[in-house]
VEXDREN-2710 file (C-alpha; in Angstrom, 1 decimal):
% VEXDREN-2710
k/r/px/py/pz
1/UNK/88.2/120.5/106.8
2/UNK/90.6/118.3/108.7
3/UNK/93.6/116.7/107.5
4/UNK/93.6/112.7/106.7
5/UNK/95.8/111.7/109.4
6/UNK/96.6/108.8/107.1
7/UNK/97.9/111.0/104.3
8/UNK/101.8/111.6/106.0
9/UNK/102.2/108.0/106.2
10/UNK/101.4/107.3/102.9
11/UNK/103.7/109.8/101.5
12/UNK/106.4/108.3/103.7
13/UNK/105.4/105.1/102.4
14/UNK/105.5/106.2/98.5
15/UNK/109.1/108.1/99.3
16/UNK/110.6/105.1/101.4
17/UNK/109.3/102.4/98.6
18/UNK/110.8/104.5/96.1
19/UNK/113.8/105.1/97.8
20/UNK/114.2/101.3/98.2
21/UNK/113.8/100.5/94.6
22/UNK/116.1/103.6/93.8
23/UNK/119.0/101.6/95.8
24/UNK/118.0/98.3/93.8
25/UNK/118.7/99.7/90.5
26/UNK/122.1/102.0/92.0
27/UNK/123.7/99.5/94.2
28/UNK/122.6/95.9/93.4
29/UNK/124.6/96.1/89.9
30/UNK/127.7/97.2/91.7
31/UNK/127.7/94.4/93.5
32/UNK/129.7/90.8/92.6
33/UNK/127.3/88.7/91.3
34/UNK/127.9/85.5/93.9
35/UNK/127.0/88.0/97.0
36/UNK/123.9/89.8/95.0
37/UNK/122.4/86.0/94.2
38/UNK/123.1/85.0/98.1
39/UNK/121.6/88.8/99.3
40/UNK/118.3/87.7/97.3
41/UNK/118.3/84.5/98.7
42/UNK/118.4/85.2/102.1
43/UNK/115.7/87.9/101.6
44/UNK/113.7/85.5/99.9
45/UNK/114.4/83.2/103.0
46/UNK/113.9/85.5/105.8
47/UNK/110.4/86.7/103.8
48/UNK/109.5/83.2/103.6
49/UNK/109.5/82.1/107.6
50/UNK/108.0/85.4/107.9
51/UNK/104.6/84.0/106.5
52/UNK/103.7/87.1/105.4
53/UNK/100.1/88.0/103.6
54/UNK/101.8/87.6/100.1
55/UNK/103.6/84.1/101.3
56/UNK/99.9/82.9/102.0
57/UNK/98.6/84.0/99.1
58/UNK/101.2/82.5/97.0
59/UNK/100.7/79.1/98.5
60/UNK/96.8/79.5/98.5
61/UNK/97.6/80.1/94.5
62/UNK/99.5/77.2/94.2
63/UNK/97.4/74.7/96.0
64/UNK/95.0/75.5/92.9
65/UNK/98.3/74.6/90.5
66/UNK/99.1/71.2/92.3
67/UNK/96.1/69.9/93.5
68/UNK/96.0/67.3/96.2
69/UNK/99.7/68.9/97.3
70/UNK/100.5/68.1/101.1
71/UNK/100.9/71.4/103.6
72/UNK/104.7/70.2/103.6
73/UNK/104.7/70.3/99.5
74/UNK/103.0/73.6/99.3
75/UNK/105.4/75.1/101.8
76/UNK/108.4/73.9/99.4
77/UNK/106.9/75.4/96.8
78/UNK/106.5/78.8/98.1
79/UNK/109.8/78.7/99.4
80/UNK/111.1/77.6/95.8
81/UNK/108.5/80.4/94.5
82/UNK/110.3/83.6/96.8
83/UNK/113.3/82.6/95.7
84/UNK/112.4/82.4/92.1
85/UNK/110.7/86.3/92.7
86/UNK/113.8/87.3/94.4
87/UNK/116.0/85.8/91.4
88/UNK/113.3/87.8/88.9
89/UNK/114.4/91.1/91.2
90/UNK/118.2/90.7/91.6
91/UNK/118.4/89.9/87.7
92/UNK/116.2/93.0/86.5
93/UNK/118.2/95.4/89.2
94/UNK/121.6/94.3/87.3
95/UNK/120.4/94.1/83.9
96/UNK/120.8/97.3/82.5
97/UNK/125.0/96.7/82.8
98/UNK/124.4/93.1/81.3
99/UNK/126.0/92.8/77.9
100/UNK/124.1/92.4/74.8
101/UNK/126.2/89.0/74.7
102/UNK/125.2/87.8/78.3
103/UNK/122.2/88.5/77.5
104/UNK/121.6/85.9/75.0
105/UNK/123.4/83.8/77.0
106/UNK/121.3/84.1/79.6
107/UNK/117.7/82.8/78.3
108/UNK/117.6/79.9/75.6
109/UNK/114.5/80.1/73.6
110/UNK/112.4/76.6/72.0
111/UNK/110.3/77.6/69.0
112/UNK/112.0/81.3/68.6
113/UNK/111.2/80.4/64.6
114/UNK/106.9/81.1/65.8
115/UNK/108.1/84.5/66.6
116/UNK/110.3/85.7/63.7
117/UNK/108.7/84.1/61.2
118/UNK/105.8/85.9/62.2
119/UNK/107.4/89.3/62.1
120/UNK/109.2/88.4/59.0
121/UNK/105.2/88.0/57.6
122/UNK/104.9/91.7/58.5
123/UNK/101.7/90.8/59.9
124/UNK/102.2/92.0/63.4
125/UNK/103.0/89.5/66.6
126/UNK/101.8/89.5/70.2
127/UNK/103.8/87.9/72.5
128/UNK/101.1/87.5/75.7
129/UNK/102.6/85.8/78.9
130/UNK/102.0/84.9/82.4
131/UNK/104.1/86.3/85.3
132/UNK/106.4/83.5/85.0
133/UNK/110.3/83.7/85.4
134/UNK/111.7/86.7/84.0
135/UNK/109.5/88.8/81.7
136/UNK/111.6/91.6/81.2
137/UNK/114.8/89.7/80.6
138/UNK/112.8/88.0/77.8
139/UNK/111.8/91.3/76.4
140/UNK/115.6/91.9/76.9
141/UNK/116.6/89.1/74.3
142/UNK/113.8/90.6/72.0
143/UNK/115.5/94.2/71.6
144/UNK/119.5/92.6/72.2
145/UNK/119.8/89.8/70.5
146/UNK/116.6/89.8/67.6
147/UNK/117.1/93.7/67.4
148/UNK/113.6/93.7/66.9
149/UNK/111.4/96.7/69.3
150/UNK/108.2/96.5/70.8
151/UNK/105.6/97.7/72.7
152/UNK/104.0/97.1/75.9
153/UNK/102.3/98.3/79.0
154/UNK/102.8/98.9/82.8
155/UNK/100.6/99.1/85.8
156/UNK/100.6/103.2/86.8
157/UNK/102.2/102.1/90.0
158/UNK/102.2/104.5/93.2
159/UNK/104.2/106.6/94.0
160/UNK/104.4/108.6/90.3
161/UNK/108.1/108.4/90.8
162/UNK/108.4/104.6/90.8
163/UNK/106.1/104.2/88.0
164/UNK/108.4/106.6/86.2
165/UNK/111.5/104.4/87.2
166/UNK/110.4/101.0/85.8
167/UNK/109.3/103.2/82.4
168/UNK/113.2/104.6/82.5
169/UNK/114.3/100.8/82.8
170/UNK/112.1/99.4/80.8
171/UNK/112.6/102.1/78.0
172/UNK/116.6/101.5/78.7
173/UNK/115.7/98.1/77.7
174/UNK/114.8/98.8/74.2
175/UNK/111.0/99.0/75.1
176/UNK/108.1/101.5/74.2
177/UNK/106.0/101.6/77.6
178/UNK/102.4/102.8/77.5
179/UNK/100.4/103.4/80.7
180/UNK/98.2/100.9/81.4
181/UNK/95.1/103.2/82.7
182/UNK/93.9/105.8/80.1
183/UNK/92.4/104.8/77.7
184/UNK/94.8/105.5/74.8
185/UNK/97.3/102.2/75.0
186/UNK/95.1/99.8/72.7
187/UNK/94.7/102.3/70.0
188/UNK/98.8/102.8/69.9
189/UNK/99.0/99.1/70.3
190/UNK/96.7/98.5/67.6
191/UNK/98.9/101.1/65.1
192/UNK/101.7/99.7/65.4
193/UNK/100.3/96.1/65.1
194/UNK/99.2/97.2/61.4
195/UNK/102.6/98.4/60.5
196/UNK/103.8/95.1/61.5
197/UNK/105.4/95.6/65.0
198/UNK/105.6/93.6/67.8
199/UNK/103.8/94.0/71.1
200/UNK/104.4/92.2/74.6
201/UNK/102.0/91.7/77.3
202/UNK/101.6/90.1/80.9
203/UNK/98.4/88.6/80.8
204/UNK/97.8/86.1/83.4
205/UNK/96.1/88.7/86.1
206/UNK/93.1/91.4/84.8
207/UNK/93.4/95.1/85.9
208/UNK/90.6/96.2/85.1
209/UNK/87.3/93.9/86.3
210/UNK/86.6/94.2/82.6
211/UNK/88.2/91.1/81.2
212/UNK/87.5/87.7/80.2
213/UNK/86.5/85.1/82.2
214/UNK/88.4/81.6/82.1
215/UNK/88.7/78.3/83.3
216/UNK/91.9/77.9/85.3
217/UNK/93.0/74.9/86.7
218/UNK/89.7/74.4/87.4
219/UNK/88.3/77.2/88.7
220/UNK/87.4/80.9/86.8
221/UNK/89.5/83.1/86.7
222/UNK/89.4/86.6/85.0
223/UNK/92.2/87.2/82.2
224/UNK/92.2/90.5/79.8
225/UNK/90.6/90.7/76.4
226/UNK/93.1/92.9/75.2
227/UNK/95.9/90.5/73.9
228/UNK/92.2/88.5/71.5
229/UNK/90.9/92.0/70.9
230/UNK/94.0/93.2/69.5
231/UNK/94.7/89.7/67.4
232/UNK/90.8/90.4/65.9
233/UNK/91.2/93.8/65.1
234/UNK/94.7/93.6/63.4
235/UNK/95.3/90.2/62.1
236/UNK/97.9/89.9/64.3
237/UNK/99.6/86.5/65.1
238/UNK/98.9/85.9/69.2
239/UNK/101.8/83.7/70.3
240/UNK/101.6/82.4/74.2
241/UNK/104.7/82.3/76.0
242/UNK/106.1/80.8/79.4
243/UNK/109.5/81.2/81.2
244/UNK/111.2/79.4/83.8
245/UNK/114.4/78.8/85.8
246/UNK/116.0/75.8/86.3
247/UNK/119.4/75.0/88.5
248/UNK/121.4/76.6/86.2
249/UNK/122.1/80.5/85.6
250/UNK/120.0/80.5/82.1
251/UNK/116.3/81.2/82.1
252/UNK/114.4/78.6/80.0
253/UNK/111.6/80.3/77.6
254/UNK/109.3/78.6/75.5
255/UNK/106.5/80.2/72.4
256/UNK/103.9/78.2/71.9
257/UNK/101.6/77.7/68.7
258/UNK/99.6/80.3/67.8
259/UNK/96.2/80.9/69.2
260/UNK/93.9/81.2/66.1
261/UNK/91.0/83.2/65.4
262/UNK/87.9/81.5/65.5
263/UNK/86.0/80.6/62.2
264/UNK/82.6/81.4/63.7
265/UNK/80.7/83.3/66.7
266/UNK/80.7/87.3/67.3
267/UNK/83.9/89.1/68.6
268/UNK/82.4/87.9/72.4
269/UNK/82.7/84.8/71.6
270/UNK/85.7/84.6/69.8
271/UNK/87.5/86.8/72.3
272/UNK/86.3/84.3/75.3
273/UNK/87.8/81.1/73.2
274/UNK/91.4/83.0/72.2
275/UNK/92.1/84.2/76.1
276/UNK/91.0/80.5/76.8
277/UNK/93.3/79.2/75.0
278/UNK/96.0/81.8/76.4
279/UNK/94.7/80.6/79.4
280/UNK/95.3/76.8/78.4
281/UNK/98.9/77.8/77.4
282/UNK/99.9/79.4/80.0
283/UNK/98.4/76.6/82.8
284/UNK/100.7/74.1/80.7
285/UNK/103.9/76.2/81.8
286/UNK/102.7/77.0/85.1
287/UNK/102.0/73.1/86.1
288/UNK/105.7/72.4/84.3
289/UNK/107.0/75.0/86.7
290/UNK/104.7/76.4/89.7
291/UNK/107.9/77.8/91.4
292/UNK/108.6/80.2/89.1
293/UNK/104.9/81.4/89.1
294/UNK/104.7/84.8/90.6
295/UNK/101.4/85.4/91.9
296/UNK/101.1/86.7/95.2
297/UNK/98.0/88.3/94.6
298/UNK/93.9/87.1/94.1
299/UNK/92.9/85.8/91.1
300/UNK/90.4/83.6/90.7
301/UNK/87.3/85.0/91.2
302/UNK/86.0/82.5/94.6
303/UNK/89.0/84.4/96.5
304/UNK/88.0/87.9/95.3
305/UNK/84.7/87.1/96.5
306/UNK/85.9/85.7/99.5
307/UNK/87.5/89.2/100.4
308/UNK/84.8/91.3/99.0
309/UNK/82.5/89.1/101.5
310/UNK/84.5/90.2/104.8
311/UNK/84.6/93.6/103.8
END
């Protein structure tokens, strides 16, 4: 049998992507914060005139968000939207040295009552959220400031040994961090639902062509069951949130109302109308703030068909 010429450079890949990452979390944190913000910036910059297949994708996504948006718009808006996803990077590669107190002075939450009031019910909350802003400074405020754990889920990434940093990090952050691929995450996110915990998940992009199809500014798009699933099975409160940055250096965050379970239909049909309304939730924050949505990849399903058609 011959060798896959392919499989060296993929290893070198895996090493080199890990090795970058590696040098995010060792030297970013060491360095003032001014330079680390203008480092990000110019990265974000320099990726940005690169027009890069990500860069495309992101404006191709947000032409869906601001409908009717000049070619001169859009390209503002991506521009905004690197430098938002380089400010997500720079802030989670220093936040393991931030302070429990710059922490919470970092993020300022409307509606924080929807979440602790729920948890104070003991009936179990699920915090679902788009990939807007900075997710895992939010969970950050969560374990710092509410002392409250929780539970979520992350993409098996490649190489093994960068999936295994961003569980470290995560974990460092006061997280419990399932695999997303296995099988075994809903049952351990359903436990500890029932004894009243708290659980976190992205869910503005499905991973698994299994989930629920939605109407997204527009068009369909394909969100995951799990966040409905889990609210049906455990009486769970399902609470949408949505981040974003503004000028200053404090993250904005905001928890909507709670997505109720439907009075009537079978668990399709009330899972398709609760990741709607996730769906309706998060669209309000994205359209408040496209630049701090972070979706460089397909997902609505015309796109995914338009690739699967070339191919």
């Amino acid at each position: 049998m011959s060798e896959d010429p392919a499989q060296p450079r993929n290893g070198l890949r895996d090493r080199l992507t890990d090795g970058l990452y590696g040098l995010g979390w060792g030297a970013v944190k060491k360095l003032p914060e001014p330079v680390a913000r203008a480092l990000f910036r110019t990265i974000a910059d320099q990726a940005w005139k690169r027009r890069g297949k990500s860069v495309l994708r992101l404006e191709s996504n947000l032409a869906r968000v601001v409908p009717g948006a000049s070619p001169a718009r859009l390209a503002e808006l991506s521009r905004a939207g690197m430098r938002s996803y380089m400010r997500y990077w720079m802030e989670s590669f220093r936040l393991p040295t931030w302070s429990p107190a710059r922490i919470k002075a970092s993020i300022e939450v409307t509606d924080a009552h929807r979440l602790t009031d729920g948890l104070d019910s003991g009936r179990g909350v699920i915090l679902a959220l788009p990939h807007l802003g900075n997710w895992d400074l939010a969970g950050a405020w969560v374990t710092t400031d509410l002392k409250v754990p929780f539970t979520t889920v992350a993409e098996r990434l490649k190489p093994e040994t960068l999936y295994d940093r961003f569980v470290a990090y995560r974990e460092g952050l006061g997280m419990e961090v399932l695999p997303h691929s296995g099988g075994a995450a809903f049952g351990t996110l359903a436990r500890r639902l029932r004894a009243g915990g708290l659980v976190c998940l992205v869910a503005d992009r499905d991973l698994s062509a299994s989930g629920v199809e939605v109407t997204f500014f527009g068009d369909t798009a394909r969100m995951p069951a799990g966040p409905a699933l889990l609210a049906q099975q455990t009486g769970a409160l399902l609470l949408p949130v949505t981040l974003s940055y503004d000028d200053t250096p404090v993250m904005k965050a905001r928890i909507h109302a709670p997505v109720e379970l439907p009075e009537s239909g079978d668990r399709t049909e009330k899972t398709s109308s609760m990741t709607q309304a996730l769906a309706d939730a998060f669209a309000v924050g994205i359209a408040d703030h496209p630049e701090d949505w972070h979706m460089l990849q397909r997902l609505w399903l015309a796109d995914l068909e338009t690739r699967e058609d070339r191919t």
